[in-house]
C-alpha positions in Angstrom: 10.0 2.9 36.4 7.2 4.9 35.9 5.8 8.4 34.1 2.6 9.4 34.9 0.7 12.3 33.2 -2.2 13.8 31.8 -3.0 15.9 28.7 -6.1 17.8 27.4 -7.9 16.3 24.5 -11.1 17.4 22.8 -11.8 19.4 26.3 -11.0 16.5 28.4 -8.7 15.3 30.9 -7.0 12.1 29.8 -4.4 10.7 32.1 -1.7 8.0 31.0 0.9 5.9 32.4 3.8 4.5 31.1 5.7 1.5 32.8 8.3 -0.6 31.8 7.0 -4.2 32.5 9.2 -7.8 33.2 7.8 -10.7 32.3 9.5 -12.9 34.7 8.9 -17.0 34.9 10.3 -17.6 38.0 8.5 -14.9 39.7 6.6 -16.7 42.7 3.4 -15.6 41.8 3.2 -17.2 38.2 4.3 -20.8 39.7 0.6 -22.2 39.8 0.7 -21.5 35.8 4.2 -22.9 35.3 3.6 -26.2 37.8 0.6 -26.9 35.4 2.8 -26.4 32.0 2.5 -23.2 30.6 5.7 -21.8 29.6 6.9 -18.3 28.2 9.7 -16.5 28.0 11.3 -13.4 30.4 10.4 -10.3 28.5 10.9 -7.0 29.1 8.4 -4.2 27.5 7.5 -0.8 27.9 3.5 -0.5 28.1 1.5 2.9 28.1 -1.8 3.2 29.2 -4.4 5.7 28.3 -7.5 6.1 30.5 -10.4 8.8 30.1 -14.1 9.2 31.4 -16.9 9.0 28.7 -20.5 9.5 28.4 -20.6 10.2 32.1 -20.7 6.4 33.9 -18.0 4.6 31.8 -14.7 4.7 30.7 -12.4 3.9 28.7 -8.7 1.9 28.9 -6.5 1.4 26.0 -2.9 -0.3 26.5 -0.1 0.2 24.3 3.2 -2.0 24.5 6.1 -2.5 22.6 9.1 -5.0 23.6 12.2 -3.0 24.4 14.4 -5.2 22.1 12.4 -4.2 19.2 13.9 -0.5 19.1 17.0 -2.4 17.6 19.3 -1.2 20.4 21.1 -3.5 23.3 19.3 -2.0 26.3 19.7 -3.9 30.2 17.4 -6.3 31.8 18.5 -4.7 35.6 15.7 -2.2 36.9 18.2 0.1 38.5 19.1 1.3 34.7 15.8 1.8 34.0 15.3 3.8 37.6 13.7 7.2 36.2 16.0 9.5 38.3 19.3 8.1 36.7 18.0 6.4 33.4 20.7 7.4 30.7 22.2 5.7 27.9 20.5 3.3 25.4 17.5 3.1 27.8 16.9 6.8 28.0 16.4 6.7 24.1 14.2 3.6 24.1 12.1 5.5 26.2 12.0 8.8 25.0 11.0 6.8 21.8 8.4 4.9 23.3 7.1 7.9 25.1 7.2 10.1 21.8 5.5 7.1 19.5 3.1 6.7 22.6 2.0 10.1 22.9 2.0 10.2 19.3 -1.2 7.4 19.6 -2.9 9.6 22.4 -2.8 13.1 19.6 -4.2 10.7 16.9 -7.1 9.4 19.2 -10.9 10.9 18.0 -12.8 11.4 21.0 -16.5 12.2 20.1 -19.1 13.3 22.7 -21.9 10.6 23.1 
């Protein structure tokens, strides 16, 4: 699942994204990691991202995530109930928090011309 947006700040476009991210182990593509040792555990998150143009020829990428767990609320691990179209229930509030906390951090952001 995915929102994707933008907003006007300080006379600029800023466009964001957020995601909600698993961390899987067993996921094929992190077994060249494991095989050597590296372990972690399946996680799942919700991660915003905020990028904007500056001074012409750079710009600039900040990330935000938080663990879904940490919102104190049992929430699923399937994808289908975090599908946006039929989201509802505990995962509907984790992410209207996430998205409000998130946007939140995007309104508190000083942009200053170069």
């Amino acid at each position: 699942m995915y929102l994707r947006h933008h907003l006007k700040k300080e006379m600029m476009e800023v466009d964001y994204l957020i995601q909600w991210i698993v961390w899987n182990p067993a996921a094929p593509s992190l077994e060249p990691i494991v095989k050597k040792g590296m372990r972690f555990p399946s996680q799942y998150a919700l991660q915003g991202q905020i990028l904007f143009p500056y001074g012409g020829e750079h710009a600039v990428l900040v990330r935000y995530s938080r663990e879904v767990t940490s919102f104190g609320m049992k929430v699923s691990g399937k994808g289908d109930d975090w599908n946006r179209e039929f989201i509802s229930g505990n995962e509907k509030k984790v992410f209207e928090a996430f998205q409000k906390d998130f946007i939140g951090t995007v309104d508190s952001l000083t942009i200053k011309k170069p």
